[in-house]
Residue frames relative to the residue before (quaternion, step in Angstrom):
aa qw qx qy qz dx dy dz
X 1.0000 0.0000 0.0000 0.0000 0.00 0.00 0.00
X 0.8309 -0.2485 0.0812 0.4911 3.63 0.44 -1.00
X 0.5789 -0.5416 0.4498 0.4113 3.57 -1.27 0.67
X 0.0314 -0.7281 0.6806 0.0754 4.36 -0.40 0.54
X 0.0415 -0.7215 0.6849 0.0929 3.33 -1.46 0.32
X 0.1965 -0.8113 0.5506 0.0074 3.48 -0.85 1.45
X 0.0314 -0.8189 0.5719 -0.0363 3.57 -0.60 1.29
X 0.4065 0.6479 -0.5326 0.3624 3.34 -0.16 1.41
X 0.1349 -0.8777 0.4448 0.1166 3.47 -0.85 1.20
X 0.2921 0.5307 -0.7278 0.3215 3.03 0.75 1.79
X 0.4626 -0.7034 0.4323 0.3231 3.57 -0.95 0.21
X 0.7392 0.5520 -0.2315 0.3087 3.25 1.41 -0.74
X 0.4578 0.6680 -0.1348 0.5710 2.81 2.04 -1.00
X 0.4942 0.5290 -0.2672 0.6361 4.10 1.61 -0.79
X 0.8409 0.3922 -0.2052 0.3115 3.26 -0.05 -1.43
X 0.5307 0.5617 -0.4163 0.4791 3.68 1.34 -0.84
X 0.6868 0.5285 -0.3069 0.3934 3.20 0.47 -1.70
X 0.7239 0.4514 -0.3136 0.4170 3.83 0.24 -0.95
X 0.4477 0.6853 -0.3420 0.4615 3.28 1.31 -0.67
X 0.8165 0.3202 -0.1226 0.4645 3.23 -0.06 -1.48
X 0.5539 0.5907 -0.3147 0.4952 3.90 0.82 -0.83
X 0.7267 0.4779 -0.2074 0.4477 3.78 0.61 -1.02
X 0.7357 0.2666 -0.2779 0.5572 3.68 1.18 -0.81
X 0.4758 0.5449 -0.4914 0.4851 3.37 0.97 0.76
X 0.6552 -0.5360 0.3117 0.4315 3.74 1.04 -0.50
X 0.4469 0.8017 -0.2466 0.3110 3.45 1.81 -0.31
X 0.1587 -0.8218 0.5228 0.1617 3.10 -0.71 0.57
X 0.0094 -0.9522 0.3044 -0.0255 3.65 -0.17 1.11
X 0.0768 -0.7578 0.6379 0.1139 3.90 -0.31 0.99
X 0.2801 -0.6597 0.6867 0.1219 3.62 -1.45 0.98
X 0.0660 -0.6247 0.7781 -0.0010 3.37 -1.92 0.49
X 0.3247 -0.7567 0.5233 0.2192 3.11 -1.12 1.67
X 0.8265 0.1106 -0.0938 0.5439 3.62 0.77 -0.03
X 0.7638 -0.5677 0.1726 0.2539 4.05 -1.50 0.28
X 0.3712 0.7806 -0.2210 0.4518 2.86 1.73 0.20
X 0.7977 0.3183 -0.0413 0.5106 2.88 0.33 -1.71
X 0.6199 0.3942 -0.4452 0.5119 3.72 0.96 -0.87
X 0.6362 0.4750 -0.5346 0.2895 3.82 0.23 -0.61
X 0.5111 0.4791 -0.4805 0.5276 4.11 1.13 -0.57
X 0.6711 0.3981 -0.4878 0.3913 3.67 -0.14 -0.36
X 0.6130 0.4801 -0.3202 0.5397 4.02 0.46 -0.69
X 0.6494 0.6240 -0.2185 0.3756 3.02 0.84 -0.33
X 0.6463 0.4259 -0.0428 0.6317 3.16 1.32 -1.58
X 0.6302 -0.6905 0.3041 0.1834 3.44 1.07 0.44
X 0.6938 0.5310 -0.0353 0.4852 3.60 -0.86 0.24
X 0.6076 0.4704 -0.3559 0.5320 3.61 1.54 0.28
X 0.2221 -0.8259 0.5072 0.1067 4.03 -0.54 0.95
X 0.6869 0.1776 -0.1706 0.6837 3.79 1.35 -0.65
X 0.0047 0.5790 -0.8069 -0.1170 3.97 -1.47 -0.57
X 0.2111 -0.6621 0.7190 -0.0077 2.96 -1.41 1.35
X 0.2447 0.8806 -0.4029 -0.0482 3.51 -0.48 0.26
X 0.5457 -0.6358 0.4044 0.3666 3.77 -0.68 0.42
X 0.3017 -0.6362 0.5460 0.4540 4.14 -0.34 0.30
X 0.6689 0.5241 -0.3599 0.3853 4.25 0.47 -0.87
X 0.6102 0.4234 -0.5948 0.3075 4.06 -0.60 -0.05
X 0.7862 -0.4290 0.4215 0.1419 2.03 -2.66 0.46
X 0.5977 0.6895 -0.1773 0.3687 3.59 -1.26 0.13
X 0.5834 -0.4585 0.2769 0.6105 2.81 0.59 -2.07
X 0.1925 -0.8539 0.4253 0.2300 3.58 0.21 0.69
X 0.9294 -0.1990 0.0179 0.3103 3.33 -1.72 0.66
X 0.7919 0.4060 -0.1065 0.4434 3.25 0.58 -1.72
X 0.5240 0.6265 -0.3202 0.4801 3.70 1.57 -0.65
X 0.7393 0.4153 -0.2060 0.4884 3.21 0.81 -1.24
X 0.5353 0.4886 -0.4011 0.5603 3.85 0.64 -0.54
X 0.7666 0.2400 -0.3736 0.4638 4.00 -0.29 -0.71
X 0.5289 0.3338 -0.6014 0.4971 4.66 0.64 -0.09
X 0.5979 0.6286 -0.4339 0.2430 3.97 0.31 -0.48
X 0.5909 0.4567 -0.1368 0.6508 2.88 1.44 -0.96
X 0.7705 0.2821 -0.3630 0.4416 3.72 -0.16 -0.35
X 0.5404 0.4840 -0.5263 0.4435 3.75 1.27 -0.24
X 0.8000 0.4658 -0.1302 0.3550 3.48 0.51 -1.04
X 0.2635 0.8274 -0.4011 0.2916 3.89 1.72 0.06
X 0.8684 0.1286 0.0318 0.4779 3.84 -0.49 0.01
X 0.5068 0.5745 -0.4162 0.4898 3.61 1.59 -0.07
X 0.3441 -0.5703 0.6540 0.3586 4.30 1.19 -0.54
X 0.8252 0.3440 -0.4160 0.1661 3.65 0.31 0.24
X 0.4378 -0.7116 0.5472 0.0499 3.25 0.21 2.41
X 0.1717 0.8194 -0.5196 -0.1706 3.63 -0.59 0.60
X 0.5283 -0.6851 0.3289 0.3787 3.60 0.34 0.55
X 0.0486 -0.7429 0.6664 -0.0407 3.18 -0.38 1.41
X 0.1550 -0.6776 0.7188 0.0098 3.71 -1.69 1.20
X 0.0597 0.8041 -0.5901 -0.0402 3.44 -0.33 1.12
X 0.3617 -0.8021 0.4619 0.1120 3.18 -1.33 1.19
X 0.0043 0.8445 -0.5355 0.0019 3.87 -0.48 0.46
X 0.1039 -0.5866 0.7566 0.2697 3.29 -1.65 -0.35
X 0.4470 0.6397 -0.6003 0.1748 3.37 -0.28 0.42
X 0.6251 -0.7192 0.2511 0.1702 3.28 -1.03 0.93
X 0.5570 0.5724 -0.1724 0.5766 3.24 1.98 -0.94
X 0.0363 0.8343 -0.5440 -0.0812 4.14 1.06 0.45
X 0.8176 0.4367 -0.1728 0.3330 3.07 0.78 -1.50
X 0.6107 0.5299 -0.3692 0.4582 3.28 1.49 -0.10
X 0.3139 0.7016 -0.2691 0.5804 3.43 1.84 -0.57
X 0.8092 0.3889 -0.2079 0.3883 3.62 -0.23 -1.26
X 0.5359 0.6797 -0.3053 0.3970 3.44 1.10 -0.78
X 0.6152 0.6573 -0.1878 0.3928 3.00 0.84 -2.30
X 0.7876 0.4702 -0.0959 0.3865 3.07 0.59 -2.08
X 0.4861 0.7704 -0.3323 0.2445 3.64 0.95 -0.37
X 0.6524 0.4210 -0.3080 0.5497 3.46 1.08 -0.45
X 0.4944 0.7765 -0.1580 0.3573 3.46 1.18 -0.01
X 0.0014 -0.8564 0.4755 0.2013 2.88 1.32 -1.57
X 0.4243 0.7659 -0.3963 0.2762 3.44 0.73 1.28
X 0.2044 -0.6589 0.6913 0.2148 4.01 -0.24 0.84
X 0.0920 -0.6790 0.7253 0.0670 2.62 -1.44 1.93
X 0.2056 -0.8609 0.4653 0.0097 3.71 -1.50 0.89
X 0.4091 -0.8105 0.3049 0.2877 3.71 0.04 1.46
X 0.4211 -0.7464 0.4838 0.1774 3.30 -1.16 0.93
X 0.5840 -0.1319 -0.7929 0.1139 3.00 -0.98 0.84
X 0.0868 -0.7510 0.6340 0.1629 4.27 -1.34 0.08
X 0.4932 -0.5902 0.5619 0.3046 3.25 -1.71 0.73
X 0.7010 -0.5321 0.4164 0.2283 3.14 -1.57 1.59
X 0.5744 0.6696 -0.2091 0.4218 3.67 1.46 -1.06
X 0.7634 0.3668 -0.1432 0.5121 3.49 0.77 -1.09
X 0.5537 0.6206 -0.2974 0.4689 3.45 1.36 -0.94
X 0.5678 0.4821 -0.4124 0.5245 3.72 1.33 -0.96
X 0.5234 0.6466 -0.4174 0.3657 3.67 0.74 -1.18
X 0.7540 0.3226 -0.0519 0.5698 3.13 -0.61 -1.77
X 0.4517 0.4241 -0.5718 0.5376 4.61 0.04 0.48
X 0.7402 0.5492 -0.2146 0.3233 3.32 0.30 -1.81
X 0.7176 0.4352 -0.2384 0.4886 3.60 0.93 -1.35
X 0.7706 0.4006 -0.2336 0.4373 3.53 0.90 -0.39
X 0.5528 0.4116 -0.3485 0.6353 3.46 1.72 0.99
X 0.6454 -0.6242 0.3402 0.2794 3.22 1.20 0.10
X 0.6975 0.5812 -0.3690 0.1987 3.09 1.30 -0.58
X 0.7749 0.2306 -0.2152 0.5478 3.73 1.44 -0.02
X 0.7529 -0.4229 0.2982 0.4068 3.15 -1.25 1.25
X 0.2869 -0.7046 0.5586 0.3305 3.85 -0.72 0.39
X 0.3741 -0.6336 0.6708 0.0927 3.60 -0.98 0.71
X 0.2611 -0.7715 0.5231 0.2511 3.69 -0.82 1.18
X 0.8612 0.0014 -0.1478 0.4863 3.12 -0.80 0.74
X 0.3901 0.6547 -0.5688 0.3093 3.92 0.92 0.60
X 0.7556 0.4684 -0.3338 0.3135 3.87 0.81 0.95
X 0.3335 -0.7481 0.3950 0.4160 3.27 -0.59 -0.45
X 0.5918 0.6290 -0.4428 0.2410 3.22 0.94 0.37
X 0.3768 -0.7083 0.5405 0.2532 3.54 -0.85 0.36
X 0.2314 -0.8378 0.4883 0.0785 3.34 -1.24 0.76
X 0.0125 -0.9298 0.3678 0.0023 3.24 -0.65 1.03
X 0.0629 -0.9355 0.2935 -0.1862 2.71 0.21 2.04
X 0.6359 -0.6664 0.3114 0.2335 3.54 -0.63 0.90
X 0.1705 -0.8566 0.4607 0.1580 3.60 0.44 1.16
């Protein structure tokens, strides 16, 4: 179904996620940190980016605004789902608003995460409020 890219340098938290993404039909490449996932976006060929807001390198929010400035004026909006535990969401979500970024609480079931992948490729009817992610969208 789609090319996903997963930036987060836990590995296990990488691996679940790819796990589940792949027996859904997904194709997935992982970066343990912002650097390296921004060369993948780069190298083209990525449709979603999951990413963590905490790694090394370059952390979450860095990488979301080069994503955006690589991709500005090209129309290609790639849907970015950014995953956290931090406690301040809604202050978080604000931040993130010029961004266009669904932010999603950590810890989450691998189950719903397919959900809310799916709704943000289009591939199933959104459902108001039938997630937990928040959106943070540019007004």
């Amino acid at each position: 179904m789609a090319r996903i890219l997963i930036a987060d340098d836990d590995a296990h938290i990488a691996r679940v996620m790819s796990m589940w993404l792949n027996r859904h039909g997904h194709e997935t490449v992982c970066a343990a940190d912002g650097k390296d996932a921004l060369e993948l976006v780069r190298g083209g060929r990525i449709e979603l980016v999951i990413t963590d807001m905490n790694m090394p390198q370059l952390d979450g929010l860095g990488f979301i605004k080069e994503v955006r400035e690589l991709t500005r004026g090209t129309g290609a909006g790639i849907p970015i789902l950014l995953l956290t535990a931090r406690c301040d969401q809604r202050a978080l979500v604000q931040s993130l608003t010029p961004y266009g970024v669904s932010v999603y609480p950590k810890p989450f079931l691998p189950s719903q995460l397919v959900e809310e992948i799916d709704r943000l490729l289009g591939a199933t009817p959104a459902a108001s409020g039938a997630g937990p992610a928040t959106e943070a969208r540019a007004t």
